[in-house]
N, C-alpha and C positions, 0 to 999 in steps of 0.2 A: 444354280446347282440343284438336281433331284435328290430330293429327300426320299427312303424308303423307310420299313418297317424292318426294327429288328427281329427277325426272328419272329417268334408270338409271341409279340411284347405291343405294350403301348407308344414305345419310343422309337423314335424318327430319326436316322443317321443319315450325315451326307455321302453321296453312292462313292467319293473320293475322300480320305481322310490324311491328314498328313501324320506320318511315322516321325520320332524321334530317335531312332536310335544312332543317326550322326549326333546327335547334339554332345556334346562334350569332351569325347576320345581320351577316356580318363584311364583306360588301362593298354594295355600293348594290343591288343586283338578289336577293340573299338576305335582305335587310332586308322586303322584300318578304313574303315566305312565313314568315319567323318571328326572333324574336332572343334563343330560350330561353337559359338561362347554365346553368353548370353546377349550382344546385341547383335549378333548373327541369325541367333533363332527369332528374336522381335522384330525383326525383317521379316522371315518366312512365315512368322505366325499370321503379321500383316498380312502378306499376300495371300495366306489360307482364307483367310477371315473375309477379305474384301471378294476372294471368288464365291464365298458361300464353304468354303471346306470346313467349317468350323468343330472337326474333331480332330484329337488329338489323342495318339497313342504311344505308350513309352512302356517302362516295366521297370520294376528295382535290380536286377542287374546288370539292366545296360548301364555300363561305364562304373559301376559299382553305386548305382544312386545317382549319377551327377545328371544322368538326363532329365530323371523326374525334377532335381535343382533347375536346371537351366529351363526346364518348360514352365515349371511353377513363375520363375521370374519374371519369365517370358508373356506369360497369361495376366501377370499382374494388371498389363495394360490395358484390360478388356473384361465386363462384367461378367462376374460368374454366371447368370444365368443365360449366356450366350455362348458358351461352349460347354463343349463334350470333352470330359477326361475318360481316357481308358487307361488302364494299368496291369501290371499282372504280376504276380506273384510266383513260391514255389522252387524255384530256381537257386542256386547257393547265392549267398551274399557275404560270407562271412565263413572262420575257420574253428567255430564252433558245431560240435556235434546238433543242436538243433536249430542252424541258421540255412537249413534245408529242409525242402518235402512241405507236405498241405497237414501238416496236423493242425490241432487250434493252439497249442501254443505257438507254431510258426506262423501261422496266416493271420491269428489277430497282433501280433507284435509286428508283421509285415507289410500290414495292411497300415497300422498308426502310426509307421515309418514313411511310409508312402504319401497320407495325408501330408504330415511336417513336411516333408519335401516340397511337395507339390504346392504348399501355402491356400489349402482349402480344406472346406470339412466336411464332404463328400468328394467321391471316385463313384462315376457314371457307371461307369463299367469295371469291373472288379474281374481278373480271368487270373486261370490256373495257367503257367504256364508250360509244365508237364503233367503226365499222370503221375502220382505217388502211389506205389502197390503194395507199399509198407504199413500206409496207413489206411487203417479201416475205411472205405467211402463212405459209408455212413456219418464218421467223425468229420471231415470234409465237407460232405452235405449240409450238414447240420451249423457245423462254423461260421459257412458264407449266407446260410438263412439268420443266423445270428447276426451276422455285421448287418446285412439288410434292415432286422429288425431293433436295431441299434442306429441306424439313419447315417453310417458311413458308408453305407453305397448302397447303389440304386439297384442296377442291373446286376447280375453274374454270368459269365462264361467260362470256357478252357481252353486251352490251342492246344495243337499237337498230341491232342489223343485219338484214339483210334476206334473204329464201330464200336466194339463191345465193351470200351473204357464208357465213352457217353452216354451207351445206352443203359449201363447200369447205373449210373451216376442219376440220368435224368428218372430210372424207375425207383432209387431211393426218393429221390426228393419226391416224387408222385403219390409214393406208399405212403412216406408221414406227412405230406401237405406240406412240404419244405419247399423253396424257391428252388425253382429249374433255371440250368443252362440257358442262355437264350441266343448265346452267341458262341461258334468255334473260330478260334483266329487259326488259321489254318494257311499252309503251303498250297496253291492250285497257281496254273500258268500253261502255257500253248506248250511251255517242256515240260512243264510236270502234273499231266492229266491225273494221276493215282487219286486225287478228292473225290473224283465222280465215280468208280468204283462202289463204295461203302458207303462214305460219308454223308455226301449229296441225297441217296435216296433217303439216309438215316435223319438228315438236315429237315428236308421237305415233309417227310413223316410228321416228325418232332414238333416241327416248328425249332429249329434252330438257324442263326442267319450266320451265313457264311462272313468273315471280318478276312480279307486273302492278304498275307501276309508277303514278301517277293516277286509283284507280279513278272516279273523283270526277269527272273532265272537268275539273280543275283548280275544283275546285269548284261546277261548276254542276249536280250532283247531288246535292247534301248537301240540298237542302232549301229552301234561300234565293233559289232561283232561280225565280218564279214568273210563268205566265204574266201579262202586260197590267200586268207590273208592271216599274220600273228595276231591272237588275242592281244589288247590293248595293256600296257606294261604298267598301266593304274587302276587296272579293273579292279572289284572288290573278289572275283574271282582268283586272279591272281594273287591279289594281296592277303586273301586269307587261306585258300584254299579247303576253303569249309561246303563249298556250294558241291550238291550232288548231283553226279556224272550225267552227263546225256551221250548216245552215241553220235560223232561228228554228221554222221551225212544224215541224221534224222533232224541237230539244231540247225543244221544250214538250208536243208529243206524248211525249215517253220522260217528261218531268216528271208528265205527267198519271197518266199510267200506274202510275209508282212511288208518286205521292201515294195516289190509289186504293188501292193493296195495300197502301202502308203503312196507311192509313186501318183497313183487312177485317184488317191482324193484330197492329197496335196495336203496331207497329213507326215505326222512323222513316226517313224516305226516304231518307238514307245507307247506313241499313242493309239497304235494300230491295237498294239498287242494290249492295250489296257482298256481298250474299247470292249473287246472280244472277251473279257471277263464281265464285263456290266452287262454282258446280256445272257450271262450262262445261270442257269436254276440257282437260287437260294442263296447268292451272294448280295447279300446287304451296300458293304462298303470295301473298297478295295484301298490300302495302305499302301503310298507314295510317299518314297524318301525320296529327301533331295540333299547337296551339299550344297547348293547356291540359291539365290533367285531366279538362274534361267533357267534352270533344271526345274524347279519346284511350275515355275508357270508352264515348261512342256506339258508336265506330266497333268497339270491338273486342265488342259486342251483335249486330254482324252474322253472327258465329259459334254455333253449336252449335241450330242448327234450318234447315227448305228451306222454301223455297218449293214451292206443289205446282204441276204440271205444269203444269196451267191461266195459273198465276199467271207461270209460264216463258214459257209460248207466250205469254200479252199483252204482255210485255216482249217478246220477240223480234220480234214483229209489230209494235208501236211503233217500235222503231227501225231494223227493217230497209234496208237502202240494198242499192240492185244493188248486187253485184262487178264489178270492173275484167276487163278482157279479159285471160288466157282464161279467165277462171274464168266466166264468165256462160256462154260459149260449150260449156265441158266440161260445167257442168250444165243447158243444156239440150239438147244434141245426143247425150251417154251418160249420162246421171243415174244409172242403174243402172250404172256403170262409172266415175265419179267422186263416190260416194256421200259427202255432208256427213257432218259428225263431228258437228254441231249440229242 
């Protein structure tokens, strides 16, 4: 398994990580995507482990806590110093006025909830997992420089914030000499280009490593989504109806596309499409869920080979979509002065 850099950091992550948020299906909406138990996930952890994937990402929402339970368990089996925890915070947990948002009473009470679960005493990776516009960034800032310098976690990141949420995040932390961002877990996929817009140039700037959260379009990449035919009646598409829209003839065009080349390299369209993120700017590690074993070994076949150039450019010409203003306007009015990273 290739190991990269995260971000501008010293730490090495596998370019495949395995996602937990099947693990446990502890509430109506996570039943949905999976309801692994604890000797379901010490299977997949194995097989992570023995490929080289040895990160692991969860979050204290999903399933209300019971993934970070079930991964803590699960990890039990294998020395701490051989895996990667990521976790994230921020998110509601609870039906109390502050068991939401990044203040330091929520984040340090979140954060040693987190540890207890997970049966360790550090979190590799520590991420926001909204912005909070309520609370001061600065406050924020300053909390997760606190845990760092309190040795419950290592790294820090955010997911789901937006240019100017990070960029001022990483200029407080800059201004007081407080630990920076060094990871955004983030949405990107052959349907949902919108990362490379903003972020991606903002990423590469920074130094922040992209952590891609869905590479899949919440599954309607893996394979089973095929043109002039019904979406699949277990998809998590279907089953949750949370995944954001794509227009038909643009997903079936990216579908065609990936069938094709998986077709020419005897590959499978999962892997096609998770190939084609391990080679796009500033992405560190890309997050595969799985609900089984055969699923979790597809997905992690999308590692250690490229696609060739060729096979790049048809996938990007599949599913390209303008950009949003200004980005259409900067490249075509100074192209040579706003040059793509892609």
């Amino acid at each position: 398994m290739e190991y990269r850099q995260l971000g501008r950091s010293g730490l090495k992550v596998p370019v495949l990580s395995l996602g937990t948020a099947t693990f446990g299906g502890g509430t109506e909406f996570f039943r949905k995507w999976g309801t692994t138990d604890v000797a379901g996930a010490r299977r997949l952890v194995s097989v992570a482990m023995e490929a080289g994937a040895a990160m692991f990402d969860t979050a204290d929402s999903y399933s209300d806590g019971l993934s970070e339970e079930i991964l803590g368990q699960a990890l039990a089996d294998h020395p701490r110093d051989r895996v990667l925890i990521s976790t994230k915070g921020t998110f509601r947990t609870g039906p109390g006025v502050n068991d939401i948002g990044s203040s330091r009473h929520r984040l340090i009470a979140a954060c040693e909830a987190s540890l207890r679960r997970l049966r360790t005493d550090y979190i590799d990776l520590y991420q926001l997992h909204g912005f909070d516009a309520v609370t001061p960034v600065e406050e924020t800032v300053r909390v997760l420089d606190d845990l760092v310098r309190m040795g419950k976690v290592r790294y820090v990141g955010c997911s789901n914030f937006s240019g100017w949420q990070l960029m001022k995040s990483l200029a407080v932390a800059d201004r007081h000499g407080w630990t920076r961002h060094v990871a955004h877990q983030a949405y990107y996929s052959l349907a949902g280009r919108e990362y490379e817009w903003e972020l991606m140039p903002l990423g590469h700037a920074e130094g922040v490593g992209a952590v891609v959260w869905s590479p899949l379009a919440w599954g309607r990449l893996g394979g089973r989504f095929r043109r002039n035919q019904p979406p699949p009646a277990d998809s998590r598409v279907v089953a949750t109806g949370a995944a954001p829209p794509i227009a038909e003839d643009r997903l079936f065009a990216i579908v065609d596309a990936l069938a094709a080349i998986a077709a020419d390299t005897g590959r499978s369209v999962a892997q096609v499409a998770i190939n084609w993120l391990l080679q796009r700017p500033t992405v560190a590690t890309v997050l595969v869920g799985a609900r089984d074993e055969r699923q979790l070994i597809e997905n992690l076949g999308a590692a250690g080979w490229d696609l060739t150039p060729d096979q790049m450019a048809a996938l990007d010409a599949a599913s390209a979509v303008t950009p949003v203003y200004p980005y259409w306007h900067q490249q075509r009015t100074m192209p040579d002065r706003n040059p793509p990273l892609v």
